[in-house]
C-alpha positions in Angstrom: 24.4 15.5 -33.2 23.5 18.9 -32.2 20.9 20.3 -30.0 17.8 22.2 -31.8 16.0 24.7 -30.1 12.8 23.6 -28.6 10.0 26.3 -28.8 8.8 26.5 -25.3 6.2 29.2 -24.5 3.1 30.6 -22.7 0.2 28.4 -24.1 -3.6 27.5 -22.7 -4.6 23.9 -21.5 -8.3 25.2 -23.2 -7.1 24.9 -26.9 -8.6 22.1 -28.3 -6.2 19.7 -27.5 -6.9 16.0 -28.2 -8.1 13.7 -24.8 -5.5 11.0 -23.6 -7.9 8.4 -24.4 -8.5 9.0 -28.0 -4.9 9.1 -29.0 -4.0 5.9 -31.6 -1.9 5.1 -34.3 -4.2 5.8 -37.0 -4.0 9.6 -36.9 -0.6 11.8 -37.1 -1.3 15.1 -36.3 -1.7 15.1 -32.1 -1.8 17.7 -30.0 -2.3 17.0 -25.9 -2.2 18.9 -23.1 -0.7 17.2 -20.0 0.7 16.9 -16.4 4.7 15.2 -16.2 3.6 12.9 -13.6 6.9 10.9 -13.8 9.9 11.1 -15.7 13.0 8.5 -15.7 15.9 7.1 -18.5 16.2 3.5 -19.1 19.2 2.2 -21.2 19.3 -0.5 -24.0 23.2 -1.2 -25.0 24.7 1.9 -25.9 21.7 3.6 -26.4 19.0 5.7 -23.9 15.6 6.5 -23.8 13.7 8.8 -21.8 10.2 7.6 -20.3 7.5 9.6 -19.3 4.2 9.4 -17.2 1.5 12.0 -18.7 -1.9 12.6 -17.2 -4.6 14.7 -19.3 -7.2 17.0 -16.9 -9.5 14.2 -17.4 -6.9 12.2 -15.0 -6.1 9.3 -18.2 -2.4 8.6 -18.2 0.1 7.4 -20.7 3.2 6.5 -21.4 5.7 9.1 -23.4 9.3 8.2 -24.8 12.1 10.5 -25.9 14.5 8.3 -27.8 18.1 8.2 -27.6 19.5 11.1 -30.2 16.5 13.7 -29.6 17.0 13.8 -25.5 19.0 16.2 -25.4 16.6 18.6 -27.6 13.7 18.0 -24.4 15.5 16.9 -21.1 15.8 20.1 -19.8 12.2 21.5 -20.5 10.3 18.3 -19.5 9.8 18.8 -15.9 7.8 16.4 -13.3 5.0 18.1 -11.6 4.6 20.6 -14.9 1.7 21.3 -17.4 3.1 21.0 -21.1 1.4 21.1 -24.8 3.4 18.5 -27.0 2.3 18.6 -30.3 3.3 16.7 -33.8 4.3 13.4 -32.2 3.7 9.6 -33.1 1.4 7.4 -31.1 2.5 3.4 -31.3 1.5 0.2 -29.4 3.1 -0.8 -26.1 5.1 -3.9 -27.0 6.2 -4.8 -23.6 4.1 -7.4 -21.6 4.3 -5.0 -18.4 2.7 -1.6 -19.0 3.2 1.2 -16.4 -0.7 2.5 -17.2 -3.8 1.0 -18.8 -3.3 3.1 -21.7 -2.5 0.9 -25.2 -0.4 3.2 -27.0 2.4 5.4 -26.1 3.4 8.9 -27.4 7.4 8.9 -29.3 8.5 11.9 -30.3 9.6 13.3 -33.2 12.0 15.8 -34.8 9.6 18.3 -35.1 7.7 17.6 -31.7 6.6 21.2 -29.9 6.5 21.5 -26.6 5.1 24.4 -24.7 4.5 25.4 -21.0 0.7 25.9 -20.1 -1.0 27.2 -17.4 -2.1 24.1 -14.6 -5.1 22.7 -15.5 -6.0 21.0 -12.6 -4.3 21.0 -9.2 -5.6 17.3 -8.0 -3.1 14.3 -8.0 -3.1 11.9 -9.7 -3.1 8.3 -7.9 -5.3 5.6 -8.8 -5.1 3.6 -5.6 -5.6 0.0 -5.6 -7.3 -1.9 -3.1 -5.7 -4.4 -1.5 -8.1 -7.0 -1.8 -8.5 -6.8 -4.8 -4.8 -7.3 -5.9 -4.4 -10.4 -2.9 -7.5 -11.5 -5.0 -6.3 -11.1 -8.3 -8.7 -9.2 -9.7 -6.2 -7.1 -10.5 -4.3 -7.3 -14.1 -0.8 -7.8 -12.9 0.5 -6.4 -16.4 -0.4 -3.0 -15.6 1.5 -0.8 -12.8 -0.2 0.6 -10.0 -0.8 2.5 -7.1 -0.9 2.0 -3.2 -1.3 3.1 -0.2 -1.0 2.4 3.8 0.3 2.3 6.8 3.6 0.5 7.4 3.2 -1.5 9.9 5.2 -4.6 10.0 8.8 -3.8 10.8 11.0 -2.8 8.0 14.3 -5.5 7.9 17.3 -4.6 7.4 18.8 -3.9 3.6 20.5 -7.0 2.2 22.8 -7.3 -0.3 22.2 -9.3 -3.2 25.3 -10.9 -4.6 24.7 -11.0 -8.6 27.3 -11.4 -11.8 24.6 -9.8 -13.3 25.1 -6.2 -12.5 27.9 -3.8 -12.7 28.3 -3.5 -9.0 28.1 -7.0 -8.6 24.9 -7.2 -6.4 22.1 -4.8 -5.5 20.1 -4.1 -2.5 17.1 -5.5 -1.6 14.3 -4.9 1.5 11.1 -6.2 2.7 8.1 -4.5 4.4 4.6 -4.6 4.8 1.7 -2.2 4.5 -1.5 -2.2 6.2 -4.7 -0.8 4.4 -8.0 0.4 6.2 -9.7 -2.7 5.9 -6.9 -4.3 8.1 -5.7 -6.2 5.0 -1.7 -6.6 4.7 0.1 -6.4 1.7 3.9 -7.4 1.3 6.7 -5.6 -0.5 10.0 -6.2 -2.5 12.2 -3.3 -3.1 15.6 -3.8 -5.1 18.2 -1.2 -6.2 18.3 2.4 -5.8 14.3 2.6 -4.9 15.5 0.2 -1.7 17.8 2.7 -0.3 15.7 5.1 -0.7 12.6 4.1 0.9 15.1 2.7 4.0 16.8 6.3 4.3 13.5 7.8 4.2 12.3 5.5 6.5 15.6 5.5 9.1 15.0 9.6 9.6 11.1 9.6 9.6 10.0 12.3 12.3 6.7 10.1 13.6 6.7 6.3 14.8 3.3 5.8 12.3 4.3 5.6 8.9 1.9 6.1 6.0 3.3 5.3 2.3 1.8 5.7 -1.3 4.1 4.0 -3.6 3.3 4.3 -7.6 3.8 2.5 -10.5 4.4 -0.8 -8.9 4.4 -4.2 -10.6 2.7 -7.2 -9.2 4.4 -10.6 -8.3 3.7 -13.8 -7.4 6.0 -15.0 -4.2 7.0 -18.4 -3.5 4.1 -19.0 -1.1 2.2 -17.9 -4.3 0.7 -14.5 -2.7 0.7 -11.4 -4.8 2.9 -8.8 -3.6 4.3 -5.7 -4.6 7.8 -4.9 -6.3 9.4 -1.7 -8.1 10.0 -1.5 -11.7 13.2 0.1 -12.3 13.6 3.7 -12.7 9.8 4.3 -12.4 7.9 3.3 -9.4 8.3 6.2 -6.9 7.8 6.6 -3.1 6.4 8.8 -0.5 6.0 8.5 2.8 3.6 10.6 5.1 3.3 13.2 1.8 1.7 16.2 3.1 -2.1 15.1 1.7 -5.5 14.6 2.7 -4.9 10.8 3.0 -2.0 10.8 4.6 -4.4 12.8 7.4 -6.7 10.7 7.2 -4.9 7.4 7.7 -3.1 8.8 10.3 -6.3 9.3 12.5 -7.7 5.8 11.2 -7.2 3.8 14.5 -9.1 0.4 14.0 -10.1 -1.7 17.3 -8.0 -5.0 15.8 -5.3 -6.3 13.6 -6.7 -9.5 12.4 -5.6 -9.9 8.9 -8.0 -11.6 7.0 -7.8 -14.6 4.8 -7.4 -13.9 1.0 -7.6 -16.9 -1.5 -6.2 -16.6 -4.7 -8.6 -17.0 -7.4 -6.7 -19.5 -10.1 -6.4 -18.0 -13.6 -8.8 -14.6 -12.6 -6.8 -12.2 -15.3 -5.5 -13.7 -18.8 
């Protein structure tokens, strides 16, 4: 199947576009203007998809997919960090028991989907940090994705590899850390695959012995001493360590008098 030219043009984010938040499946005719806050391809058999992140300027985020025969038509003109008007699209439910935001519904594209560069309506990021406490707690729904960030500060093992008939290159990689928030709570993580390697490169040629990482769209997981802890979802969570941001700043100069960690009970049955 050919490729079809994708209008792509000057446009404003103060049209009249539709809020993230009121998009369902009962209209047809959306319009949005959005941040690309995260962009990745997942396969299924034969066939592709391409997955998107979108935040609105009123910071709500959802979930975007390109399917398999119309990538080609968008790939190059959906770009991470960019503002975009998408226009004539579909809005469905999120089947999946793991979402990567709060957000329902997702946009799917269409045939006839515009897409258009706008000017940046808002320069802010877009994290929504999770406290740690409240995940150890479970307070937090562990079927939505989310944010975090701290200061690493329990050493960072080695990569191991994973022996499994499962995938292609008959294993994948797998490392262990843990992060430190400013309420001296510590939270453990599970890295696997590509996202693994990365974060141990990144961490083998980091310029400063303190460490501060926000890591987004991360899934929740019970370990087998039954604490919550944090692992990737593939091809989505992404990494950053000591991101040239105001927190990063400030965590850096947060020096607390002691490490205690304190004692977090699990609270039996706390999301359905």
């Amino acid at each position: 199947m050919g490729s079809t030219m994708i209008p792509f043009t000057s446009d404003s984010c103060d049209a009249g576009y539709f809020d993230i938040a009121s998009l369902n499946p009962n209209m047809g005719e959306w319009s949005v203007s959005v941040k690309i806050l995260n962009c990745w391809s997942v396969s299924r058999g034969s066939d592709r998809e391409l997955n998107m992140i979108l935040g609105d300027k009123h910071f709500t985020q959802i979930q975007a997919v390109v399917r398999d025969e119309l990538i080609d038509n968008y790939f190059s003109r959906l770009i991470v960090d960019e503002w975009v008007s998408i226009k004539n699209f579909d809005v469905s439910r999120v089947n999946s028991i793991l979402r990567p935001v709060p957000h329902r519904f997702k946009i799917v594209f269409r045939l006839d989907t515009l897409v258009q560069s706008i000017n940046m309506c808002s320069s802010r990021t877009y994290f929504n940090l999770t406290e740690f406490v409240s995940i150890l707690s479970s307070i937090v729904n562990p079927n939505i994705c989310v944010d975090v960030v701290g200061k690493v500060v329990i050493n960072v093992r080695e990569l191991v590899f994973v022996p499994s008939v499962e995938h292609s290159h008959g294993g994948y990689f797998e490392l262990y850390f843990g992060l430190r928030d400013t309420e001296c709570i510590h939270l453990e993580y599970s890295l696997t695959g590509d996202l693994a390697v990365e974060f141990y490169d990144l961490w083998k040629r980091r310029s400063r012995n303190t460490v501060i990482c926000i890591i987004r769209f991360v899934k929740l997981e019970l370990s087998q001493e039954r604490r919550w802890r944090c692992t990737n979802v593939s091809g989505c969570t992404r990494i950053m360590l000591n991101p040239n941001l105001s927190i990063t700043d400030e965590m850096l100069c947060w020096n607390p008098e002691n490490d205690q960690v304190p004692i977090i009970t699990r609270k039996e049955n706390a999301m359905e």
